[in-house]
C-alpha positions as CSV (number, residue, x, y, z in Angstrom):
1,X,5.9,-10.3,0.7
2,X,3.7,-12.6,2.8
3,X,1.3,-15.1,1.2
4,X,-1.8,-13.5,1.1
5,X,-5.0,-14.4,-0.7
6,X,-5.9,-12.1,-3.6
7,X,-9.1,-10.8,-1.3
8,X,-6.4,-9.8,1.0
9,X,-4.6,-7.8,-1.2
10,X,-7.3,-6.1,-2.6
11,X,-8.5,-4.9,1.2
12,X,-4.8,-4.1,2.3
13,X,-3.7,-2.2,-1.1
14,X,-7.1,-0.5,-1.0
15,X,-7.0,0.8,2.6
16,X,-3.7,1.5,2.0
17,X,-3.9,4.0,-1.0
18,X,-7.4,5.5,0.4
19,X,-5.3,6.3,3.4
20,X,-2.1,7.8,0.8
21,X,-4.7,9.8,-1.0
22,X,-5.3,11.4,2.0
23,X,-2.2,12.3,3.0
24,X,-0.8,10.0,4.9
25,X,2.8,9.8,4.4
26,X,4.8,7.0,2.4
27,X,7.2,4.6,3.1
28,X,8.5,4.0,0.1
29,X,10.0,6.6,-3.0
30,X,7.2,7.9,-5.2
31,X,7.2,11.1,-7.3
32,X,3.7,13.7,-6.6
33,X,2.1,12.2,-9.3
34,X,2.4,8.8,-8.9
35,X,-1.2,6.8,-8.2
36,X,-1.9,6.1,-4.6
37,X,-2.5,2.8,-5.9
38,X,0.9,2.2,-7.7
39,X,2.6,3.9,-4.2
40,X,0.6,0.9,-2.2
41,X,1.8,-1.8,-4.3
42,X,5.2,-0.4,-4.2
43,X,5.0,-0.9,-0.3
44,X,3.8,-4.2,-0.7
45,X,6.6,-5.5,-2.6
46,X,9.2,-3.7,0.0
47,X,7.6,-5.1,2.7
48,X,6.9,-1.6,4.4
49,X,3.0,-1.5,4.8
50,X,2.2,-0.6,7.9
51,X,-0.9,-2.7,8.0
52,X,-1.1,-5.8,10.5
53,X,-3.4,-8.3,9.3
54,X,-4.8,-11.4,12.1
């Protein structure tokens, strides 16, 4: 995981779980009723968002 700052993380892992919860496939292994949320942190740690940040 790269070093970003915790206003960062909050953006990324909330765009990314808005996007999940609307169906957007994952990259990671979650069971149907996991949180979106919990799915996009998963991601995080595996270093599979596919999210660019500049």
């Amino acid at each position: 995981m790269k070093d970003y700052t915790r206003y960062e993380k909050a953006r990324i892992l909330g765009a990314r779980s808005l996007q999940i919860a609307m169906g957007a496939p994952s990259f990671v292994e979650s069971s149907d009723k996991e949180n979106p949320i919990d799915i996009a942190k998963k991601e995080m740690e595996d270093d599979k968002l596919p999210i660019t940040v500049k």
